[in-house]
C-alpha positions in Angstrom: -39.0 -110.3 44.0 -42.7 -111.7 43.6 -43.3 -115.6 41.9 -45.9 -114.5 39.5 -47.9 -116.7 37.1 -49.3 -115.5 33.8 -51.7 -116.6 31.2 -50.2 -115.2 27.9 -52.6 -116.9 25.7 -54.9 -115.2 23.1 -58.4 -114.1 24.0 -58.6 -113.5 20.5 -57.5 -116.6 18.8 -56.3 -116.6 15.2 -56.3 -113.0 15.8 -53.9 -112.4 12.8 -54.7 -112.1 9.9 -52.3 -112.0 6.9 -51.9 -108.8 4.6 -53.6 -108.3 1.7 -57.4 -108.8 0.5 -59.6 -111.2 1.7 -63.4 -112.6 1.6 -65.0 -113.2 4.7 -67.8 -114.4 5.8 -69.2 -113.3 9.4 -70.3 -115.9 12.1 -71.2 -113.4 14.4 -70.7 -110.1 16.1 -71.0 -109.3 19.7 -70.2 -105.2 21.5 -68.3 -105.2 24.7 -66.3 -102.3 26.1 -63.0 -103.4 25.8 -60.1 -101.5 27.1 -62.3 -98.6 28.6 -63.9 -98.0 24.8 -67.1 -99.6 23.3 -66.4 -101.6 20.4 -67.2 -105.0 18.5 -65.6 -108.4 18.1 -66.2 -109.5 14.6 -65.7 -114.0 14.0 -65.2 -114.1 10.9 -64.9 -117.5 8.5 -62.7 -117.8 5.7 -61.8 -121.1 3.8 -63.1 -123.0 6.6 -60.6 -120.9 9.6 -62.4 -118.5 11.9 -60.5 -115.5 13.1 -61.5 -112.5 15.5 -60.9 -108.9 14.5 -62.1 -106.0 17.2 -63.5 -103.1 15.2 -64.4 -99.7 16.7 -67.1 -97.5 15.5 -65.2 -95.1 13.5 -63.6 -98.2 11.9 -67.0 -99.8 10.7 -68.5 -97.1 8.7 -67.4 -98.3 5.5 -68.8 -101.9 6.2 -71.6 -101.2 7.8 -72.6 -99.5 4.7 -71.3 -102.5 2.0 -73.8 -105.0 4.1 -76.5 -102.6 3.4 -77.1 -101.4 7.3 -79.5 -98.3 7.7 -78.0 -95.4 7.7 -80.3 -92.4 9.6 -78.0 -89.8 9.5 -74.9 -89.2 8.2 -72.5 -91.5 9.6 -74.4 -93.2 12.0 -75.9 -96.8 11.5 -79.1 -98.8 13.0 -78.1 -102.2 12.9 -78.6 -105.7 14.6 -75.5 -107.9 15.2 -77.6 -110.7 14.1 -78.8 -109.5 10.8 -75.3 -109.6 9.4 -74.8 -113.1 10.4 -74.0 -115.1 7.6 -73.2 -112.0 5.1 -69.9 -111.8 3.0 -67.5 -108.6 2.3 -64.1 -108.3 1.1 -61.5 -106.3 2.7 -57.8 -105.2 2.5 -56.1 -106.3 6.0 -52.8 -104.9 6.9 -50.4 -104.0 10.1 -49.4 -100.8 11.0 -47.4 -98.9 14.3 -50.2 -97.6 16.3 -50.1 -93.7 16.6 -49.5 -93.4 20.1 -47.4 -96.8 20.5 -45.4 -96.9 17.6 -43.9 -100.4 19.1 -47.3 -101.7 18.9 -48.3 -103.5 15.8 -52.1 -103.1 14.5 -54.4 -105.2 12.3 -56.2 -102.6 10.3 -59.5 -103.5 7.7 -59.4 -100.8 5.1 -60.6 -101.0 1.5 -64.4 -102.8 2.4 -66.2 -104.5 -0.7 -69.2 -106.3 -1.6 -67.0 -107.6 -4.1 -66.8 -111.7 -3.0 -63.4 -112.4 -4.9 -60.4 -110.6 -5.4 
């Protein structure tokens, strides 16, 4: 037996976000490789509460497209982080059993709008 310590606070505070739709607006975007894959961390604002959501590239088609990113080809997007700063989109949020894990809950965005209220 080993005295371990662990930190089992959030990296990704206010991480959840309750079902349903919802109008954000985005403080920023930043792409790291997280968990061997590339992806982004999208802060988001709503009603005054930020909250993180991590959003891989076959995730993001939908809103890269609603906040009027280029699109060169079919699918693929040209794109700075920083020109969607400050942009709005509304968006369905809800938790489903990942594929693989079906003990592990995920926060899924689904349903991207321009539309600014539900």
């Amino acid at each position: 037996m080993s005295l371990e310590t662990t930190d089992t606070t959030s990296k990704y505070p206010n991480k959840n976000i309750s079902d349903g739709k919802h109008t954000f607006t985005i403080d920023k975007v930043v792409g790291k490789t997280l968990g061997g894959a590339y992806g982004y961390v999208w802060t988001l604002e709503e009603n005054g509460h930020l909250f993180e959501q991590i959003l891989f590239g076959n995730e993001m088609g939908g809103l890269l497209k609603i906040l009027g990113c280029n699109e060169v080809s079919p699918g693929k997007y040209k794109w700075e982080t920083d020109a969607v700063r400050g942009k709005s989109f509304g968006v369905t949020v809800s938790h489903v059993p990942d594929k693989k894990k079906p003990d592990v809950i995920r926060q899924k965005f689904t349903d991207f709008t321009e539309e600014l209220a539900f």
